[in-house]
Structures are given as structure tokens and as C-alpha cells.
C-alpha positions as a printed Julia matrix, in Angstrom:
215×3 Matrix{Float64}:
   0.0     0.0     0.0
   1.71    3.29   -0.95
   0.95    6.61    0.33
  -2.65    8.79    0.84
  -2.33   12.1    -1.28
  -5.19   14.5    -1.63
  -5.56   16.9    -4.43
  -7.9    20.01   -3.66
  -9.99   21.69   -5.56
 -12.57   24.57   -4.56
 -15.24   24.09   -7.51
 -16.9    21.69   -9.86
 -15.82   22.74  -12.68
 -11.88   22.36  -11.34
 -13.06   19.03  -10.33
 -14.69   17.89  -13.81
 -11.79   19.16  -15.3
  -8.77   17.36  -12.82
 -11.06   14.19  -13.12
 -11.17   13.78  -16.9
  -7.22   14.59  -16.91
  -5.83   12.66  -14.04
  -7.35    8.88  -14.85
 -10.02    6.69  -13.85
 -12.71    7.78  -11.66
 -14.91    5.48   -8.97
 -18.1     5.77  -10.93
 -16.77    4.99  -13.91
 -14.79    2.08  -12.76
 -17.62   -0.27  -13.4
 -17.53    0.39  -16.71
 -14.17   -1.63  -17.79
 -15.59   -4.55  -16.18
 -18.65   -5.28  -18.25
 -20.99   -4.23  -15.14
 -22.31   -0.64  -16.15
 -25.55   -0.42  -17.69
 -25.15    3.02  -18.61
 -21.96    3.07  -20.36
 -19.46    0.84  -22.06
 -15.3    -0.09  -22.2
 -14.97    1.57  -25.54
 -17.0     4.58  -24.33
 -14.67    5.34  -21.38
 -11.77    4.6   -23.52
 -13.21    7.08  -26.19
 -13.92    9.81  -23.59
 -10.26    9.3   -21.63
  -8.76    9.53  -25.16
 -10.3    12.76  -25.7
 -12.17   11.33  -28.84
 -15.95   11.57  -27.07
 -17.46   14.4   -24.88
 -19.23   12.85  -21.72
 -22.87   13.03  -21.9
 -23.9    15.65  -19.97
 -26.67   13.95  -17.24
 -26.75   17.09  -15.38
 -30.77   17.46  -16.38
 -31.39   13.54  -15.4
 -34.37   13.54  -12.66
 -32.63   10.61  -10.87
 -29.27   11.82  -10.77
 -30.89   15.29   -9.63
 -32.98   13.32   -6.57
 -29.6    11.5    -5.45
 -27.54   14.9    -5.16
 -30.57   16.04   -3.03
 -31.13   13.04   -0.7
 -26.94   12.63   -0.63
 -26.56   14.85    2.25
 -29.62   13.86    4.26
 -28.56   10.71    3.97
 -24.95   11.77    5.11
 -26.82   13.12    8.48
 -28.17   10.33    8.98
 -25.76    8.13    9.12
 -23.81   10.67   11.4
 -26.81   10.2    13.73
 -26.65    6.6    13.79
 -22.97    6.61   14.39
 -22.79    9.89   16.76
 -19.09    7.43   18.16
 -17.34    8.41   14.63
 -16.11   11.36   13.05
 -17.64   12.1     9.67
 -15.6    14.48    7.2
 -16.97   15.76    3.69
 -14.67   17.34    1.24
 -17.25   17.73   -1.87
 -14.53   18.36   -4.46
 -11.42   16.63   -3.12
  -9.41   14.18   -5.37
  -8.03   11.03   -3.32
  -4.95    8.72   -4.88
  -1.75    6.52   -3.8
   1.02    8.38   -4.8
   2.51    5.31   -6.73
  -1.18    5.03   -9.09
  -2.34    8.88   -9.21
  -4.71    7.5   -11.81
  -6.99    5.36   -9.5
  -8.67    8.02   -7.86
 -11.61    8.61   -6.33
 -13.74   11.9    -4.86
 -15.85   11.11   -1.54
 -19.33   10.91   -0.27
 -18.0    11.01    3.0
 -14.69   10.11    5.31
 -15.03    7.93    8.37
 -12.77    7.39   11.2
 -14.36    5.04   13.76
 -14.09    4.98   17.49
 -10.98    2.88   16.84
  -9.21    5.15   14.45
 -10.2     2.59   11.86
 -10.47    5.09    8.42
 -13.36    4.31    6.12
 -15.38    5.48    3.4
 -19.11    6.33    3.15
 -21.12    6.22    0.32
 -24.71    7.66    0.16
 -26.85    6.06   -2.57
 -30.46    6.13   -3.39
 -32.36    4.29   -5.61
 -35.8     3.52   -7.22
 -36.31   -0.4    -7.81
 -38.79   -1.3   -10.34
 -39.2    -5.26  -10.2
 -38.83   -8.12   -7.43
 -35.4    -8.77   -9.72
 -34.04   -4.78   -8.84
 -34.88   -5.43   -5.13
 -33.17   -8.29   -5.09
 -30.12   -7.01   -6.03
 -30.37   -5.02   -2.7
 -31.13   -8.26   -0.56
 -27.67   -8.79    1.47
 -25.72   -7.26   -1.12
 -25.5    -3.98   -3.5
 -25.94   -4.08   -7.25
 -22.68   -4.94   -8.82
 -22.09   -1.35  -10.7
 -21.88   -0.45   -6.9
 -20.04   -3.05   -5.62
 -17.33   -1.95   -8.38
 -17.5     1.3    -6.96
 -16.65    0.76   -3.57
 -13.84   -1.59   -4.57
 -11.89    1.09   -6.58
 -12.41    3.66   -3.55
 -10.73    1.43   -1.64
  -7.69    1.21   -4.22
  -7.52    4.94   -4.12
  -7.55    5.15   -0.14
  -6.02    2.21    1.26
  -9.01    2.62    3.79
 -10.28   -0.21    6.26
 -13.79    0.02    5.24
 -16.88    1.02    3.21
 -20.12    1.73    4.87
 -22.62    1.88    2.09
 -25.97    3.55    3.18
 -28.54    3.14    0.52
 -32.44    4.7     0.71
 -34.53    2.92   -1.55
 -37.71    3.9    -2.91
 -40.96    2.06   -3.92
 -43.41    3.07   -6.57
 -45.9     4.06   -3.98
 -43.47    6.99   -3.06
 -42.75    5.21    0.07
 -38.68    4.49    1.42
 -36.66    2.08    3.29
 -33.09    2.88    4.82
 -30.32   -0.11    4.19
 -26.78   -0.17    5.27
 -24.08   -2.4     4.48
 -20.53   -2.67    5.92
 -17.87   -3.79    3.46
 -14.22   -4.53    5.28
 -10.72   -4.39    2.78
  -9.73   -7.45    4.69
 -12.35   -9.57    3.14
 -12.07   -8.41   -0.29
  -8.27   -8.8    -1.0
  -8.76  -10.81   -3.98
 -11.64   -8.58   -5.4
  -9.23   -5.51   -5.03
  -6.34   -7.48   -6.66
  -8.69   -8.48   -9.83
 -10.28   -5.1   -10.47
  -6.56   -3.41   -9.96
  -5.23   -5.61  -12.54
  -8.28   -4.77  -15.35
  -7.78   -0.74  -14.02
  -4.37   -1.3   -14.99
  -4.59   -2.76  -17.95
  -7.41   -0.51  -19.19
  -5.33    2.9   -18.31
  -2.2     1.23  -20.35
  -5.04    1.25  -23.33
  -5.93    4.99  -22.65
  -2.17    5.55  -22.71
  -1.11    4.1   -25.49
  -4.44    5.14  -27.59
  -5.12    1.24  -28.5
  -8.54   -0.03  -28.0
  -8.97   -1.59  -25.0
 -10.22   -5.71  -25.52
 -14.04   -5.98  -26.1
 -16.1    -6.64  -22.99
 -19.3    -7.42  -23.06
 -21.77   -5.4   -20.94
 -24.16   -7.75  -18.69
């Protein structure tokens, strides 16, 4: 594990600008592996090669509702852990200083009553079958799960607390958390570091990155 460095920045456009520059973002992650629905290798590839603008999903009316409910949900966990400190940067940049191009930008940063560091991440989502909901049953949907593995590559943190509110077609919610420790995800972290890797060479060296299909 190398070192924790933290790039600042004061504004989103500074950020959108340091994040399509310095490499390969949490959110997009999921993407190189075949698990985004939303976007493809080739795609990320094209937009980290400067060949495609990202599509601008500023106007999206679920993206919109998750900025909104992201910091009630960030309260609320505080108030269900009042024993931890709970930091929020909004615009900070977090990398190891030996892969500056795995980096991720925070929903929150935890340090628990035993000085354990960790991540939180706020989601919320809309489920729209039995099949969606059951993607939240003991587990997080694997665009997610992608997610919090490549935060933890850019930290080196302990843990992930993943704090999702979920909401029915009736209008109605539910609050789930999850707790995700490094320690039991070592191979996980080794896997998706090696495909990171392996894409980024790609974006480097402007070849197409191999073909994977999106499931």
C-alpha cells in the first residue's frame, strides 16, 4: 500500500476538469468490467482519449434526486454513528502516490471509534421489479459493488459503509446499510486493480482496450 495524497480543488468545474485529466474515476470504474448499464469499455476509452465528450446527465431527474437526498442521507448516518467522526470534502481528489490515476472523490470520510479510516457512500435508488430489489437483498448491485472496490484502491481505507435509501413506486422508502471490510475483499481488489491497470495502459497508449461485453 503506498501513500494517501489529496488533491484540492474549490469548484466543480476544477473538479470535472482534474477528473477527466488525471485517470479513472470510482463511478466509472464499473464500466471496464462489463458491469455498467449506462456506459461501455470503448466509451470510457473514447472519452479518456479525448475522442468523445461525456454526456452531460446534469438534467437527469434521478441523478438530480440523489444529489438532493446525498446529504440527508450523510446526516443520517452521522446520527446513527454519533461514536465516529464524519468528514466531507465535496470536491477533493483522493490517490496513492505510486497510481495517481486510480482516484476517487468522496461521499463522505469515516474514522471510527478505533481510528479505523473508512469510506461512506450515500446512494439512493428507485427499484422497479422483485429482480431490482433483489439485487439489494444482502448485497448492493454490482455497478456499486465496483464502486466501492476502486475507492478502496484509491484510499487504502479499512472500510466502506454503504448507506442506501430505496424507494418504492408508492413513493414510500426504506433505509439499508451495508458494511464492506478491505480485509475480506483482497482478492476482489487485486482483480479489479489488474483490469484498471490494464485498461489505463489502453488509454495511454491510444489502442482499444479488448471488447467486454456489458451484462
Amino acid at each position: 500500500m503506498g501513500t494517501l495524497k489529496r488533491e484540492k480543488l474549490n469548484t466543480e468545474e476544477a473538479w470535472k476538469v482534474a477528473r477527466q485529466n488525471r485517470g479513472i474515476g470510482a463511478s466509472e470504474a464499473a464500466a471496464i468490467v462489463g458491469f455498467s448499464p449506462w456506459m461501455a469499455a470503448r466509451d470510457l476509452w473514447e472519452i479518456k482519449c479525448g475522442m468523445k465528450k461525456r454526456e452531460d446527465l446534469s438534467n437527469n431527474p434521478l441523478i438530480e434526486q440523489g444529489h438532493r437526498m446525498e446529504g440527508a442521507i450523510r446526516e443520517l448516518y452521522k446520527a446513527y454513528h454519533p461514536e465516529y467522526t464524519v468528514k466531507y470534502r465535496q470536491y477533493d481528489l483522493l490517490y496513492q502516490n505510486e497510481r495517481p490515476w486510480i482516484f476517487a472523490t468522496l461521499d463522505g470520510e469515516v474514522t471510527d471509534e478505533n481510528g479505523r479510516h473508512g469510506i461512506l457512500e450515500c446512494k439512493t435508488s428507485t427499484p422497479q421489479s422483485k429482480a431490482d430489489w433483489d439485487k439489494w437483498d444482502c448485497q448492493i448491485p454490482r455497478p456499486y459493488m465496483i464502486q466501492i472496490l476502486h475507492q478502496l484502491l484509491a484510499t487504502g481505507w479499512d472500510f466502506v459503509d454503504l448507506i442506501a435509501c430505496l424507494i418504492n413506486k408508492e413513493g414510500d422508502f426504506t433505509v439499508r446499510t451495508y458494511r464492506f471490510e478491505r480485509a475480506d475483499h483482497k482478492e476482489d481488489l487485486m482483480w479489479l486493480l489488474d483490469k484498471e491497470e490494464a485498461f489505463w495502459d489502453s488509454v495511454q497508449n491510444k489502442m482499444l482496450p479488448p471488447m467486454v461485453m456489458i451484462i
